[in-house]
C-alpha positions in Angstrom: 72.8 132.4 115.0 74.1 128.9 114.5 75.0 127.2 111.7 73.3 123.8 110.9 74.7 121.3 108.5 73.0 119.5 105.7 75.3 116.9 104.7 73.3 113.2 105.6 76.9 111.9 105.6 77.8 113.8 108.6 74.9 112.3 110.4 76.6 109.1 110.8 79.5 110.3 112.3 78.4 112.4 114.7 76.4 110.6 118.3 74.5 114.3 118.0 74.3 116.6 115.3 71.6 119.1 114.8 70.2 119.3 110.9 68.0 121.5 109.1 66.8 118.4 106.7 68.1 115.4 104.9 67.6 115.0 101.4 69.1 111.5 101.1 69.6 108.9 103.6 73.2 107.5 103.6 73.4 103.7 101.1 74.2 101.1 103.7 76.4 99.2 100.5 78.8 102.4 101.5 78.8 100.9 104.9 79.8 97.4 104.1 82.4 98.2 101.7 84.6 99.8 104.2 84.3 96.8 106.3 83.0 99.3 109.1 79.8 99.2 111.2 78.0 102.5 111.8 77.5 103.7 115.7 75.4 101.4 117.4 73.1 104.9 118.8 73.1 107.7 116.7 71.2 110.8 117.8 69.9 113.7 115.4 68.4 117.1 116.1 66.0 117.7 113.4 65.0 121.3 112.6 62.2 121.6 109.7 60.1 123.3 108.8 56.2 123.3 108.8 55.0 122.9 105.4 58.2 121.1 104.1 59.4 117.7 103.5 60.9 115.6 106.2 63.3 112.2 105.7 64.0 109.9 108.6 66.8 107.4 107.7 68.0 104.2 109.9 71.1 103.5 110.5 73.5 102.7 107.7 73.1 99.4 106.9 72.6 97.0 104.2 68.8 96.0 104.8 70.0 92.6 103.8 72.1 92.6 107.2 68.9 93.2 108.8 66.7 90.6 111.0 63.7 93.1 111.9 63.7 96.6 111.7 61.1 98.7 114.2 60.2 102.1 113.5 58.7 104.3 117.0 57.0 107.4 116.2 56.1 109.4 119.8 54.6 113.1 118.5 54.7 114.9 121.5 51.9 114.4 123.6 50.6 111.4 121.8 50.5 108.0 121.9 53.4 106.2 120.0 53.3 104.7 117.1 55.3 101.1 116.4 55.9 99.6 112.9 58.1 96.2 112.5 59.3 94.8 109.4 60.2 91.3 109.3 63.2 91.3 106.5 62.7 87.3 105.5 59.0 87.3 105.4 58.5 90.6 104.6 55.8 91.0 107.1 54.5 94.7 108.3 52.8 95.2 111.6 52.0 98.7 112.4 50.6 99.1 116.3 48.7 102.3 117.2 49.4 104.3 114.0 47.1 106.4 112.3 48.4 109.1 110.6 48.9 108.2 107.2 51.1 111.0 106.6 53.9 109.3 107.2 54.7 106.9 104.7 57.5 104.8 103.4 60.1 106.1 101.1 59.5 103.5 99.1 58.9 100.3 100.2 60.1 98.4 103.4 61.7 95.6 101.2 63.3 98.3 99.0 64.0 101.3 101.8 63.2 101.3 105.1 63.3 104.9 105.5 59.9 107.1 106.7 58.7 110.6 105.1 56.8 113.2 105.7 55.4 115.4 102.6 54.4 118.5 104.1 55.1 118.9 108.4 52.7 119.7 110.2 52.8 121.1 114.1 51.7 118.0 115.2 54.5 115.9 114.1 57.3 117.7 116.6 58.5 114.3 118.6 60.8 111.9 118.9 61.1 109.1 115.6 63.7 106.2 116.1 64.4 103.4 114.0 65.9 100.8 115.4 67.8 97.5 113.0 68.3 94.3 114.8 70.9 92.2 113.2 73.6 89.4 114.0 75.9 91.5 114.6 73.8 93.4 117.3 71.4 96.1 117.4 71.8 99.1 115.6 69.7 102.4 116.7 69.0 105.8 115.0 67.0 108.6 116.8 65.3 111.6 115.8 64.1 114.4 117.6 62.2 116.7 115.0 61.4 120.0 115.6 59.1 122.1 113.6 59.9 125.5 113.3 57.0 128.1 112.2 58.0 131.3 110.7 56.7 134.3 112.7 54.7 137.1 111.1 56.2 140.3 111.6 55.2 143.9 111.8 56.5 147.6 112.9 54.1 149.9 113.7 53.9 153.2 115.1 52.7 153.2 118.9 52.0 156.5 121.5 53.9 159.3 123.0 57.1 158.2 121.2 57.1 154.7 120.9 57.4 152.0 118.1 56.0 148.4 118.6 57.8 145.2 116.7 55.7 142.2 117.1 57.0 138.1 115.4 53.7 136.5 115.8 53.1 132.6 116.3 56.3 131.5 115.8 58.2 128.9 116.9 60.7 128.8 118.5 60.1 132.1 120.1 61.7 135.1 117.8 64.3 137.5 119.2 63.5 141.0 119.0 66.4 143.7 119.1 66.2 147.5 118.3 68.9 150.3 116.8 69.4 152.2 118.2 69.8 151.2 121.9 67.2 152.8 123.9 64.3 152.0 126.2 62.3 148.4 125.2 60.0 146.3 126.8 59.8 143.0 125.1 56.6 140.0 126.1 56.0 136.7 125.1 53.0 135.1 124.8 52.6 131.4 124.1 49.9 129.7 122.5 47.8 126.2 122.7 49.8 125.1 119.8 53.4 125.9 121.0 53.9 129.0 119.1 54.7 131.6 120.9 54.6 135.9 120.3 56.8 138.2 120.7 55.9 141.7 121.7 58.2 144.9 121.8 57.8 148.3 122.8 60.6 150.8 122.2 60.6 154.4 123.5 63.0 157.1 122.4 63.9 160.3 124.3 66.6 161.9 121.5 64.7 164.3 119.3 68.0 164.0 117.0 67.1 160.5 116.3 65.5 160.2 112.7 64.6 156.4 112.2 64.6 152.9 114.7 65.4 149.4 113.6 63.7 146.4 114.3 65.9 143.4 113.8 63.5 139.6 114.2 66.2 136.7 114.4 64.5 133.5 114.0 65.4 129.7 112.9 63.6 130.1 109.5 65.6 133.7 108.7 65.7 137.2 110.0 64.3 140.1 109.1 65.0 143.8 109.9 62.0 146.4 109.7 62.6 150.3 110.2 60.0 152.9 110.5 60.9 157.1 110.3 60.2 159.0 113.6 58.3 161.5 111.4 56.0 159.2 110.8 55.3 158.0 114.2 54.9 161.6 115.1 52.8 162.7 111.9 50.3 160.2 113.3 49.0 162.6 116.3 49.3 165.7 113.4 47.7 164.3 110.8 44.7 163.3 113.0 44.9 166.8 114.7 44.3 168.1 110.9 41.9 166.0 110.1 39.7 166.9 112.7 40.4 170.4 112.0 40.1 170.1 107.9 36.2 168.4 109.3 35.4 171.3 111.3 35.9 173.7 109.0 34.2 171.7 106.4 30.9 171.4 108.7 30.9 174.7 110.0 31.3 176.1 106.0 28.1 173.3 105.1 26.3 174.7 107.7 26.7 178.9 107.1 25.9 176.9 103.1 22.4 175.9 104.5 21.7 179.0 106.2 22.1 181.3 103.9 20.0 178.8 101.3 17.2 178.7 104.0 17.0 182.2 104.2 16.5 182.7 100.3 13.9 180.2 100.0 12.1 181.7 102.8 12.2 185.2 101.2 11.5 183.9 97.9 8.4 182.1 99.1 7.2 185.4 101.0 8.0 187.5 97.6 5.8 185.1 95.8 2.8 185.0 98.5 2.8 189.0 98.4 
């Protein structure tokens, strides 16, 4: 599973880096105190997810460099968003934006920075801010990535089987089983861009006591394991049951007959 780094620093240095989250964006005063300008394009993976806070940061540099600064926000299969802020009048003009979500950090004339409280699925896109300057243009891109936790189960199936299932997740989970033996493993996607996971494993060793299900996914993994007694017992137990039920009707009814046929005498003996 790969590793992803958190340090905003790092961000900067790299032209694509793939991050978990941000929890500061870089001062641009660090910038001018080296004497160095950042990367004129800067491109950033961002992996969150749903439900926590997101940061998008522009490049690193002091906002008093800055002629205009122009935020894009493109959620997939949306129409874009465009905010501009004028740094000497401190003018705002926000084209085709309507989620009010997103917010500033601050404000523009302190931050120019853009959150998100809580992500939601429909945020996954591409976010760019780009600072114009007299020293050139300056551009920092995002493309965020909201990852869903799947919902995971192991439950006993038929004729020696187990079935591990990572519901609506997304990305798509990865399902694998200990030990090795026969799986078959589906996918299902949904409307939303979630996506579930469905295996079916089947043992043949009757020396084999318990199976493993191990869910890798973005947000964590997770390893399930369920005893072959008690995927067996299943078909027993219900055997029983039906058993301890017939026994337990066919006692009511001999209850009921022999009850009739003392009332029946009774009410002759009493008639006489």
């Amino acid at each position: 599973m790969p590793c992803f780094w958190r340090t905003s620093d790092l961000a900067v240095l790299l032209i694509w880096g793939v991050f978990v989250a941000e929890s500061s964006c870089m001062n641009g005063n660090q910038t001018s105190q080296n004497g160095s300008l950042p990367e004129a394009e800067v491109n950033t993976t961002l992996l969150v997810q749903m439900g926590a806070k997101a940061l998008l940061c522009c490049p690193a540099l002091p906002e008093t460099k800055a002629v205009l600064i122009i935020w894009v926000i493109a959620p997939r299969g949306q129409p874009p968003c465009r905010i501009s802020y004028r740094v000497d009048t401190k003018e705002i003009k926000e084209t085709n934006c309507t989620d009010r979500r997103i917010t500033w950090t601050f404000t523009p004339d302190q931050s120019p920075e853009l959150q998100i409280n809580a992500v939601a699925l429909d945020h996954d896109g591409l976010y760019s801010c780009e600072m114009l300057t007299l020293q050139g243009n300056f551009l920092r891109r995002y493309d965020l990535q909201v990852l869903v936790p799947p919902t995971v189960s192991l439950l006993p199936g038929e004729n020696r089987t187990a079935v591990c299932e990572a519901i609506a997740g997304k990305p798509a989970a990865q399902i694998f089983w200990t030990p090795d033996g026969d799986h078959v493993t589906k996918k299902e996607s949904h409307s939303n861009g979630t996506v579930t996971v469905r295996s079916t494993y089947h043992w043949e060793q009757n020396n084999v006591s318990a199976v493993f299900c191990f869910v890798s996914h973005l947000t964590g993994n997770l390893t399930l394991s369920i005893e072959l007694n008690q995927v067996t017992g299943v078909t027993i137990t219900l055997h029983s049951l039906l058993i301890i039920l017939y026994v337990k009707l066919s006692l009511l009814g001999i209850i009921l007959l022999i009850l009739g046929c003392v009332f029946f005498q009774k009410r002759n003996y009493f008639r006489k």
